[in-house]
C-alpha positions in Angstrom: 0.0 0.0 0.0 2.9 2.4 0.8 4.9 1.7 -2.2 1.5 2.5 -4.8 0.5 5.7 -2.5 4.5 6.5 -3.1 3.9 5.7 -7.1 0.7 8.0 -7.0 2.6 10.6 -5.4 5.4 10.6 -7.7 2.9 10.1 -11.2 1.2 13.3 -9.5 3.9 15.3 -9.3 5.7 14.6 -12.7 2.0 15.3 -14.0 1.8 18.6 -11.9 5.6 20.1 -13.5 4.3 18.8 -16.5 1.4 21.0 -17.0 3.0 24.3 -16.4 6.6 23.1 -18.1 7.1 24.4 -21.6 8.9 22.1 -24.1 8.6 24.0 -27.5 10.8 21.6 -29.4 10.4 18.2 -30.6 12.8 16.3 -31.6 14.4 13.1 -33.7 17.8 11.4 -34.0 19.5 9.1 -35.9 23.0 8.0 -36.6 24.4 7.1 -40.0 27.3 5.0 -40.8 29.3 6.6 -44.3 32.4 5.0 -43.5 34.7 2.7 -41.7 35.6 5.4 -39.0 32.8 7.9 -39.8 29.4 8.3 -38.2 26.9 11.1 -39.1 24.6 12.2 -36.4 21.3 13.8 -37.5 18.9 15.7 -35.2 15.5 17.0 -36.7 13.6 19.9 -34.4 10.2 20.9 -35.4 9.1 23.9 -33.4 5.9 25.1 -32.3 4.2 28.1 -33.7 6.0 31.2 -32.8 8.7 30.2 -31.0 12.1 31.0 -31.9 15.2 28.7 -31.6 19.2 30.5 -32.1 21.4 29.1 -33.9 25.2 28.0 -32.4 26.3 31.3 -34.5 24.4 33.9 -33.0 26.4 36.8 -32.0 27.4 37.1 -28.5 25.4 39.7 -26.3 21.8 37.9 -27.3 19.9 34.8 -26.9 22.2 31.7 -26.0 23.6 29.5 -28.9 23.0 26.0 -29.6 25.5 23.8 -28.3 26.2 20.2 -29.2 28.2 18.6 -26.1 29.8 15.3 -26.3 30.4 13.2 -23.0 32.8 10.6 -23.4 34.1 12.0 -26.3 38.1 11.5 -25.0 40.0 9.0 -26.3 37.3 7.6 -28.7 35.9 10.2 -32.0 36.9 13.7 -32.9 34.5 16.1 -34.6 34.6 19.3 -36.1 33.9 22.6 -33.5 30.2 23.2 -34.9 27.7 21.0 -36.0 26.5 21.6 -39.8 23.0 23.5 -39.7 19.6 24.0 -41.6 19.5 28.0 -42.7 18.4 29.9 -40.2 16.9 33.4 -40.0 18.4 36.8 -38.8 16.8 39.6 -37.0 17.8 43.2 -35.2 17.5 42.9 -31.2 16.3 46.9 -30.4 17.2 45.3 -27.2 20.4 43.8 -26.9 21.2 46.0 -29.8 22.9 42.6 -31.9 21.6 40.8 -34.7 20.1 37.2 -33.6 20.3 34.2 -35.9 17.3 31.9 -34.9 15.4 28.8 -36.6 11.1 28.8 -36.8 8.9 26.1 -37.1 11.8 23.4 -37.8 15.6 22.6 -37.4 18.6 20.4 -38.6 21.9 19.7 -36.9 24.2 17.4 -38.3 27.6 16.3 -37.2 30.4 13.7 -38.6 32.2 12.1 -36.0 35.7 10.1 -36.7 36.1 7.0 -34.3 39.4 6.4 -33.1 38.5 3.9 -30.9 37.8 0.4 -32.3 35.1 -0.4 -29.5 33.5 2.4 -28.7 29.8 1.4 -28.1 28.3 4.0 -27.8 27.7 8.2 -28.6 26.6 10.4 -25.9 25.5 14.0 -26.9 24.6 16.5 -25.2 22.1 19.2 -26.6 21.5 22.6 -25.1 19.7 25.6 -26.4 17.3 28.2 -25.8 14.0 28.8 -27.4 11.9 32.1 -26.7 8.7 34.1 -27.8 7.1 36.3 -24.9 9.0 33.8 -22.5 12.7 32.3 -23.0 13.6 29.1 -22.1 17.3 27.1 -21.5 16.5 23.3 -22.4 18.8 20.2 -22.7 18.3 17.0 -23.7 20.5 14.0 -24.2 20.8 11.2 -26.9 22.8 8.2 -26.6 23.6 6.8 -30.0 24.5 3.0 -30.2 27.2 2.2 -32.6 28.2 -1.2 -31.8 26.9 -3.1 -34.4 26.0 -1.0 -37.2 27.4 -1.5 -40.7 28.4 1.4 -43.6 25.3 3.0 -44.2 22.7 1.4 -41.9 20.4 4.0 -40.1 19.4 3.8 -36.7 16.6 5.9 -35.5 16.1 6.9 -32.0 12.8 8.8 -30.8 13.3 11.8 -28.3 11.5 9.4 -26.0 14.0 6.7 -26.2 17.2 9.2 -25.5 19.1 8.2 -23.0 20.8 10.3 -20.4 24.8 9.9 -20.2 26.3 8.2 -17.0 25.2 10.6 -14.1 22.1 12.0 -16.4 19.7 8.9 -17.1 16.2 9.9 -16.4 14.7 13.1 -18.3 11.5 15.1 -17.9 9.3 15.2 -21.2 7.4 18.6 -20.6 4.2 19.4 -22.7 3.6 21.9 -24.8 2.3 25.2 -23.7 3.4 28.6 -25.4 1.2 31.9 -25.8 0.0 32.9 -29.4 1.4 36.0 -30.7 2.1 37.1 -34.4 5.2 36.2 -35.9 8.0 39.0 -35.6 9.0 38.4 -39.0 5.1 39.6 -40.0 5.8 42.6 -37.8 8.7 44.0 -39.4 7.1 43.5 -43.0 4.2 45.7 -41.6 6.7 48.0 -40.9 8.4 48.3 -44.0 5.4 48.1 -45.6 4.3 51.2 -43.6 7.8 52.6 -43.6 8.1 52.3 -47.7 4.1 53.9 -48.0 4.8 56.7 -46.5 7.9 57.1 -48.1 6.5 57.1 -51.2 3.8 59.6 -50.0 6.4 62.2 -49.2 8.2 61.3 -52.6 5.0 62.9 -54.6 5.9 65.9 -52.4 9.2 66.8 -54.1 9.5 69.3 -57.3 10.5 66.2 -59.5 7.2 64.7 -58.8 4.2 66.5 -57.8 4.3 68.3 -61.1 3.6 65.7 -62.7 0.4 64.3 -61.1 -1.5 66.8 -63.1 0.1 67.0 -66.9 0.0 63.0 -66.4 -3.9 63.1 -65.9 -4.5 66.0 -67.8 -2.8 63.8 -71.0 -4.6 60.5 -70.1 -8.2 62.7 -70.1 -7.6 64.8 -73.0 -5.8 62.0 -75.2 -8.7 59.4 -74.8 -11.7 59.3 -76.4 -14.1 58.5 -73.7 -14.0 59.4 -70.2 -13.6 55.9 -69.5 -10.8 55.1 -71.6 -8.8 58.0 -69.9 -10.0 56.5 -66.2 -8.5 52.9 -67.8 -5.3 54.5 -69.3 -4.8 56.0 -65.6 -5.0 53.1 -63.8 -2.8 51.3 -65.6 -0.3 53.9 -65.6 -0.4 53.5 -61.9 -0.4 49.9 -62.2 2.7 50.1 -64.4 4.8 52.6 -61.9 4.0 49.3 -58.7 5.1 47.3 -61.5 8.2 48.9 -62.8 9.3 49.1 -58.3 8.1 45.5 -57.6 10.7 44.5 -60.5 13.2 46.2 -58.7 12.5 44.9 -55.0 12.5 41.3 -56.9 15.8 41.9 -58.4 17.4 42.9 -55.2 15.7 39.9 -53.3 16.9 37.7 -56.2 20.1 38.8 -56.6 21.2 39.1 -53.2 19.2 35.8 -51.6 17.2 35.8 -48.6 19.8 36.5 -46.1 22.3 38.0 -47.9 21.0 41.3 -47.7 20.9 41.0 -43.8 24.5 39.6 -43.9 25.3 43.1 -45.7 23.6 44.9 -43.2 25.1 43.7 -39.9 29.0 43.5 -41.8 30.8 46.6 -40.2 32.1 47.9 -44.1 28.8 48.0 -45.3 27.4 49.6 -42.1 30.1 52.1 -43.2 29.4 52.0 -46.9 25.6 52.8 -46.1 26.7 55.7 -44.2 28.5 57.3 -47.0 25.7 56.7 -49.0 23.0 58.0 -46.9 25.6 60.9 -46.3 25.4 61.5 -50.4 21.9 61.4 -50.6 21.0 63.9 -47.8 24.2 66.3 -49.4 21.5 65.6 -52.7 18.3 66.7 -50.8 20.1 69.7 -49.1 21.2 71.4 -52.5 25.1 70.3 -52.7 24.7 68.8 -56.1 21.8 66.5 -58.1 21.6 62.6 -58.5 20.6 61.9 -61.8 20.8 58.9 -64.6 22.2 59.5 -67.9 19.9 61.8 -70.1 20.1 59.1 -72.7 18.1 56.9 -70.8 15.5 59.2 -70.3 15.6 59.9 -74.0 15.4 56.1 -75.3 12.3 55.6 -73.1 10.6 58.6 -74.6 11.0 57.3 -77.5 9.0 54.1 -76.5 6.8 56.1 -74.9 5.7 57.4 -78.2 4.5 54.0 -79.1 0.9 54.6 -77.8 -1.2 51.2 -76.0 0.1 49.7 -72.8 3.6 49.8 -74.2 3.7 53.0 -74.4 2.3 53.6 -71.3 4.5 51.2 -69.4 7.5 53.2 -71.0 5.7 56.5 -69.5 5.6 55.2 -65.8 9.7 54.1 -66.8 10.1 57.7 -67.8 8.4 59.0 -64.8 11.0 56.7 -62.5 13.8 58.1 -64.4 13.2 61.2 -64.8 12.2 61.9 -61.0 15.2 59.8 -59.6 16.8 63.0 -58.4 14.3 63.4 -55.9 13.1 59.3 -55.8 16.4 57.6 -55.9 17.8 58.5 -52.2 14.4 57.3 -50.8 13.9 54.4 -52.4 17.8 53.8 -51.7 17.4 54.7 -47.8 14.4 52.2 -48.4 16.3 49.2 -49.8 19.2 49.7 -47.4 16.3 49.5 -44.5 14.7 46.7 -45.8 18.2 45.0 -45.7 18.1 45.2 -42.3 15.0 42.3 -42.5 16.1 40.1 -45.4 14.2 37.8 -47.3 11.4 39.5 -49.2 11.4 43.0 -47.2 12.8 44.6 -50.4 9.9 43.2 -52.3 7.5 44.9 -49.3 9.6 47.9 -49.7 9.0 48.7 -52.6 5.1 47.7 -53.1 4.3 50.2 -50.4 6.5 53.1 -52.0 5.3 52.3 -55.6 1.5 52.1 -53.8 1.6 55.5 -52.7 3.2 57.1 -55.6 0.7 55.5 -57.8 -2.3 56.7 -55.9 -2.9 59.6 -56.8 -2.5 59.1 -60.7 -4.8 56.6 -61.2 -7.2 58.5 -58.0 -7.1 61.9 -60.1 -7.8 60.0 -63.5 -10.9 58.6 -62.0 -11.9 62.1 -60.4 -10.2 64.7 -63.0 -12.0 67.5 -60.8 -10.1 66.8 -58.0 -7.2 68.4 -59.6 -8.7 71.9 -59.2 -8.3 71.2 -55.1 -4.2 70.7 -55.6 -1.7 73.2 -54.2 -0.2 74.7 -56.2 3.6 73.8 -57.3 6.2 76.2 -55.8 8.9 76.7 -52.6 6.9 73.9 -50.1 8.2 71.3 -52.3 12.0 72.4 -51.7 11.2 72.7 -48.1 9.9 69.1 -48.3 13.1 67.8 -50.1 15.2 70.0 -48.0 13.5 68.0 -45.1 14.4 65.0 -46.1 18.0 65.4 -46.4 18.1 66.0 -42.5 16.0 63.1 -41.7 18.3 61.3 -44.6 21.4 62.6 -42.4 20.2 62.2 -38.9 19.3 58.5 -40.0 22.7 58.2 -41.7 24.3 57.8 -38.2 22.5 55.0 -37.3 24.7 52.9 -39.6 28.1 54.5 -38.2 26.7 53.5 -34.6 25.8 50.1 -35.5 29.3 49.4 -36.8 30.6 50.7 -34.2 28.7 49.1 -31.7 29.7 45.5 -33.5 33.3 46.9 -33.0 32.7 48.1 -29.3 35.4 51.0 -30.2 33.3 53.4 -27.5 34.0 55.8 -30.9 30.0 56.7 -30.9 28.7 56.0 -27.9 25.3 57.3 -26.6 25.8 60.8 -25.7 27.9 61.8 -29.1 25.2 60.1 -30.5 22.3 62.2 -29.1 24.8 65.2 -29.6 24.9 64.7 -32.9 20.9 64.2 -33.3 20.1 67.4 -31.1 22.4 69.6 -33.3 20.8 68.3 -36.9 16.8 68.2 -35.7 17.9 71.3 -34.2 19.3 72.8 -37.5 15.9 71.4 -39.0 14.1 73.8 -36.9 15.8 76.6 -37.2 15.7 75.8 -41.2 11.6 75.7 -40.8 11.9 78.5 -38.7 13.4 81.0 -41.7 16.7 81.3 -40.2 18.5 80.3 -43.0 18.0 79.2 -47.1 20.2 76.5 -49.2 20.8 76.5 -52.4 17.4 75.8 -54.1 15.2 77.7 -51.8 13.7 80.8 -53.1 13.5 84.0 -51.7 11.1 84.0 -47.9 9.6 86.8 -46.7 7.0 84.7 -44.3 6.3 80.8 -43.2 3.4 79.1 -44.1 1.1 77.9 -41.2 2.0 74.3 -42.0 5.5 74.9 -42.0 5.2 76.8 -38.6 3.5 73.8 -37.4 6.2 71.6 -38.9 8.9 73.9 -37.4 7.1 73.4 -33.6 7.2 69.9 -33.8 10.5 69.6 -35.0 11.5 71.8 -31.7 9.8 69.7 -29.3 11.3 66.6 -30.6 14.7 68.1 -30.3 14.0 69.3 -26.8 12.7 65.8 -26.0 16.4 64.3 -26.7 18.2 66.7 -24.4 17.5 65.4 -21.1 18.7 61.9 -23.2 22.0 63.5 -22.1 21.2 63.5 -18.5 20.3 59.7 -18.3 16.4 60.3 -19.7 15.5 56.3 -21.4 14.3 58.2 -24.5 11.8 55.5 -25.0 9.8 56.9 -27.9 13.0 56.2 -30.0 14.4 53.2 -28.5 16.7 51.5 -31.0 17.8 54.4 -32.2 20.6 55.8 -30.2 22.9 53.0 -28.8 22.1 51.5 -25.2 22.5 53.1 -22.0 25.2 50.9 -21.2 27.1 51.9 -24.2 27.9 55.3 -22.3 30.6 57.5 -21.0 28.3 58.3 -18.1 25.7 55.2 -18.3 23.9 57.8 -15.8 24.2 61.2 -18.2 26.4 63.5 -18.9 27.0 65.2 -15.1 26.9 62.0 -13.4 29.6 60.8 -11.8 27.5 57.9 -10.1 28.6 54.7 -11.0 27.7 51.0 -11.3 28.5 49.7 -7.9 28.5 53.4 -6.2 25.4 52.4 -4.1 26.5 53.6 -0.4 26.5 50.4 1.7 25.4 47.9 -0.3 24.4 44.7 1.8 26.6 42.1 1.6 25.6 39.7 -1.1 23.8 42.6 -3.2 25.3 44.5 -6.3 23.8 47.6 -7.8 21.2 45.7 -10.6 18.8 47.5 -13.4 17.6 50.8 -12.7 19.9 51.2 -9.5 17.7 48.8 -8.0 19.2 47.1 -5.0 19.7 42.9 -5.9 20.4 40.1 -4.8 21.8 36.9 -6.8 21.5 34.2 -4.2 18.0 33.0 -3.0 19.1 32.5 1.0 21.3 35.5 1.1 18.3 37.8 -0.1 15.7 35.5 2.0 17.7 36.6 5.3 17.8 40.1 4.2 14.3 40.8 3.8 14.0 39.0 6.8 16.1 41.6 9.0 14.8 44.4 7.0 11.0 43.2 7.6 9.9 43.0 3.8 8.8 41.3 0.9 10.7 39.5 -1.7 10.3 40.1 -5.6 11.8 36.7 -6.9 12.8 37.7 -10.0 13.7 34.8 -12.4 15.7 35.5 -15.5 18.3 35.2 -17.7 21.2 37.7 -18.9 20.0 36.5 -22.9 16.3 36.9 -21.7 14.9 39.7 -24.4 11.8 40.3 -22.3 13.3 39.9 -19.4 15.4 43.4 -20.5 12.6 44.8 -21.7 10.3 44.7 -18.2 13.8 46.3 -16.8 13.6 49.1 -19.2 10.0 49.8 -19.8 7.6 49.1 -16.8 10.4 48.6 -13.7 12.0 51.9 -14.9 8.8 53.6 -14.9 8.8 56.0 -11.6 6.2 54.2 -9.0 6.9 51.1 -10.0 10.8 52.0 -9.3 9.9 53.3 -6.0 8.2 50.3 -4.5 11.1 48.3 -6.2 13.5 50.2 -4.6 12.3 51.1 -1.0 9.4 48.4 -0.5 10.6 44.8 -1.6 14.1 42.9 -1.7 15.1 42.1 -5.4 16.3 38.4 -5.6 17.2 37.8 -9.3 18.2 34.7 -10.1 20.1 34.1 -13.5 19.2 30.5 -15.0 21.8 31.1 -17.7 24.2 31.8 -15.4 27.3 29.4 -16.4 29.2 30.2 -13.3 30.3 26.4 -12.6 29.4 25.6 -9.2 32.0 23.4 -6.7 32.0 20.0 -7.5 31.2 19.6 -3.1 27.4 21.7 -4.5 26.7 19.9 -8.2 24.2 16.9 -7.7 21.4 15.5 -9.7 17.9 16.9 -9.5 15.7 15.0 -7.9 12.7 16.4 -10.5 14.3 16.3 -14.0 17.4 13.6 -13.9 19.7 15.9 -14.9 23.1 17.2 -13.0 22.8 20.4 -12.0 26.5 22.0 -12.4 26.1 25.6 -12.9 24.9 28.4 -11.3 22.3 29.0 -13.7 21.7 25.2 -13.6 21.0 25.2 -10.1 18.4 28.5 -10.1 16.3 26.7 -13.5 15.8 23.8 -11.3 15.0 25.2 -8.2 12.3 27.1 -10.3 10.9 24.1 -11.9 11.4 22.1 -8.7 9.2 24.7 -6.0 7.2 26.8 -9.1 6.7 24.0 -11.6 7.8 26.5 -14.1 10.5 27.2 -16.6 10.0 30.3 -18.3 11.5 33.6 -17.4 10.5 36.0 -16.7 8.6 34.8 -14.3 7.9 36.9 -10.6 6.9 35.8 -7.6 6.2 38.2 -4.1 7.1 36.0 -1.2 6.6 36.7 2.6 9.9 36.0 4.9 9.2 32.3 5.4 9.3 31.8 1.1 5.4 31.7 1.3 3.6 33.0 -2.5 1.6 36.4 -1.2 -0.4 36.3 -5.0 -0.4 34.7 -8.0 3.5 34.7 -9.9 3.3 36.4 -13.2 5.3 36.1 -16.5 5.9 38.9 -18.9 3.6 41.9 -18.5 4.7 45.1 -20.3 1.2 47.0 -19.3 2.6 48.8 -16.7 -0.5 49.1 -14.8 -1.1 45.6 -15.0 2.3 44.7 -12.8 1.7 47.5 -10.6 -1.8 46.5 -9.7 0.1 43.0 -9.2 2.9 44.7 -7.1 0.6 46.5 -4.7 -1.5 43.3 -4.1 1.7 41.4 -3.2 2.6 43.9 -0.9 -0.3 44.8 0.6 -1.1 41.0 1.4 2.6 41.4 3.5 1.2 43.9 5.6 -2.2 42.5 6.6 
């Protein structure tokens, strides 16, 4: 009777970890034989919706790699460093401020092996990796391969189910799946291209070479037909031909340059420079220093097909219209395409649909509704001012490049505050510009500013005024990604400051100076016995230092003032790193008594003790405890509503002082 109340009691508890235990990756193995000494290992992955997995290549500074460990490698096979991989993806971390290379929806590993001992039995691998979407998670799992009787090319297959753990590492937990649904980041940042490129191509129809044009276009299509409706028809299709003639062009730079490639340019430190030359050219273009142009022979040969009348000869009139406004078109759609780099894959494609959307608009709008045209502004200085405009946005944006190859250097050549120095003195210049204080080259004579442009010139103003205090150790949130971290800094507390990390008088013993000059603790006892003496509640805070969200709670909703002040003055911060790969002695490694697995690093022994006591392995992940390690609410995960965690916050505490 004890020993089945004992198996209930154990079946209950697996079941228990197992409903709140997230596992997003499934996975199979085999083992190939290709030669007398040579063994290929294959692991397929397939990933749940909207989880990510990184790649053992992604930068440092980010998510964790992949790692393929073998345990009794020594004396038997040799391999190459890295595994060879299935392609993976890259994206920008506003966060961490790296590129990460990550897998969706599936993953292959593959590694050859070279035996070197005659009777080896067996392969014992290893596999960790983390895997995130609003949550990260560290997994490991382990696969013993047997290699004992196997002949050139026979294939063994093992299910994840039938892994075995290596010598001290024979059980293993198989958690379920569980994962919030959100919408793919990669969606996300087509949106914003997409957006991005729209409006881009809105402003476009602003400048001199453009706007123009809108009504001689129409005027030709209306006058040249012989029906109303054949005019409407020859307008559309002009339109249709200028998102043709831009599509082409996203295609050919997707095509040429690959999926990734693109990205690959993007995140190289040359090309980071090279695009900063070029966005430098373009904005000197906008400003007045000189025209970008193609060859007038171009423009003539496609007149001359123009001239050919039916869709031909339309097609060849939307060509013209590209070429002929690429003074004022080309460094957009350039600034465009370099952006769109920044995503890879089909983001140039995006790009340049939205652009070629909103610069077709209007023709084929105006050739429906010919007595619109009568509501136009008229041509004159505005469009200047617009173009003028654009250069400083053109140069301000420019920078950006030079700080992300310098932040993939880490020379400290650009860190934050040149970099808001820099951005205060162009928007300011902007201003001023708006303002009347000064003319370029193109602008014609001013006596007074429009309404709009005093409107413009306000805005401008504010938004320069809003970077100062940036200086001073302000977040800057509404352009975070931007400028580089905080942390990249002279003063990582502003200009002025002199305070820093570590400068916190009298720090308690165990405690170091953590995010927001919050007071924290990194070892669960230590931080129990403080709050203890100091009579308050604990925030357990677990999380990773590759945890994205984890970053962003720090930055956005713990930074935000009363949530800082009851984080500083009302709880004890215990923040306990599972990544942490701080190997502990070998008198404190054992085997957990939950999962199988040997616990042997700090971070190790924190993910176990979470899954162990909270039967949960996601992070972040918060907890308010009383001084005996008692929950005071519910724990909560990520929750970027401010409110939200406050509202959790003061019920935590207010449950300690009842």
């Amino acid at each position: 009777m004890k020993k089945l109340l004992s198996f209930l009691l154990l079946v209950f508890t697996v079941f228990s970890v197992n409903a709140q235990l997230q596992d997003p990756v499934k996975w199979k193995s085999k083992i190939e034989k290709i030669s007398d000494s040579e063994y290929k290992i294959t692991l397929d992955g397939t990933i749940e919706a909207d989880w990510h997995m990184y790649s053992q290549f992604t930068p440092e500074g980010g998510a964790l790699p992949t790692e393929l460990i073998y345990k009794n490698a020594e004396g038997n096979y040799t391999f190459e460093p890295k595994a060879t991989e299935s392609e993976y993806k890259k994206a920008f971390n506003d966060i961490f401020e790296i590129d990460e290379y990550y897998w969706a929806d599936n993953v292959q590993l593959t590694h050859v092996l070279k035996v070197t001992n005659p009777d080896l039995n067996e392969i014992q691998l290893h596999l960790t990796y983390q895997t995130c979407i609003d949550v990260c998670i560290n997994n490991d799992k382990y696969f013993v391969f047997d290699v004992k009787n196997l002949t050139s090319k026979e294939v063994a297959n093992f299910e994840e189910s039938n892994a075995k753990a290596n010598t001290d590492d024979k059980a293993q937990l198989d958690n379920t799946k569980e994962a919030k649904s959100e919408k793919k980041s990669e969606s996300r940042g087509l949106w914003t291209i997409f957006i991005l490129s729209f409006l881009g191509g809105f402003t476009a129809l602003l400048t001199p070479c453009v706007f123009p044009m809108i009504p001689m276009t129409v005027s030709f299509f209306t006058k040249q037909s012989k029906s109303k409706a054949k005019g409407i028809k020859n307008g559309i299709i002009y339109g249709l031909s200028i998102i043709v003639i831009y599509v082409i062009l996203g295609l050919a730079v997707s095509k040429i340059f690959g999926a990734d490639a693109l990205n690959a340019l993007s995140t190289n430190v040359w090309f980071n420079i090279i695009f900063f030359v070029l966005l430098i050219v373009f904005a000197s273009s906008f400003l007045g220093a000189f025209e970008i142009m193609l060859p007038n022979s171009w423009a003539n040969k496609v007149d001359k097909q123009a001239d050919r009348g039916g869709l031909v000869g339309i097609f060849f009139m939307a060509l013209a219209l590209a070429i002929v406004s690429f003074s004022c078109t080309g460094p957009i759609v350039g600034t465009l395409l370099v952006e769109a780099a920044s995503k890879g894959g089909i983001a140039p494609l995006v790009g340049m649909f939205g652009f070629s959307l909103a610069l077709a608009l209007p023709f084929m709008l105006f050739a429906m509704f010919p007595g619109w045209l009568n509501s136009m502004p008229r041509s004159g200085g505005w469009m200047n001012t617009v173009k003028v405009s654009l250069g400083f946005l053109e140069l301000a944006l420019a920078f950006k490049f030079l700080s992300n190859a310098d932040l993939v250097l880490q020379k400290g050549y650009l860190q934050r505050e040149l970099f808001l120095t820099i951005w205060i003195v162009i928007f300011g210049a902007w201003a001023m510009y708006l303002f009347g204080k000064f003319m370029l080259p193109h602008d014609s004579k001013l006596e007074k500013i429009s309404v709009g442009r005093l409107f413009m010139a306000l805005v401008v103003s504010m938004f320069t005024v809003y970077l100062v205090p940036g200086l001073w150790g302000a977040p800057l949130k509404l352009i975070s990604g931007f400028p580089p971290p905080m942390t990249y800094a002279e003063s990582p507390y502003g200009v002025g400051n002199s305070r820093s990390a570590g400068t916190i008088a009298e720090l308690p013993e165990g405690a170091k100076e953590g995010p927001n000059g919050i007071v924290a603790f990194l070892d669960y006892e230590k931080g129990m016995a403080y709050a203890k003496e100091q009579n308050k509640p604990v925030l357990l805070d677990f999380t990773g230092h590759a945890c994205v969200n984890c970053r962003k709670m720090e930055e956005h909703v713990w930074s935000e003032t009363d949530v800082l002040g009851k984080l500083q003055n009302e709880v004890v911060l215990i923040s306990l790193y599972v990544d942490d790969k701080q190997h502990l002695p070998e008198n404190e490694q054992y085997v957990s008594k939950t999962t199988g697995k040997k616990i042997e690093t700090v971070g190790n022994k924190w993910s176990d003790f979470q899954i162990e006591k909270y039967q949960a392995n996601a992070q972040p992940y918060y907890i308010i405890l009383d001084n005996e390690g008692n929950n005071l609410n519910e724990p909560v995960g990520y929750t970027p509503d401010k409110d939200e965690y406050l509202t959790w916050l003061t019920e935590g505490i207010t449950n300690y002082n009842k």
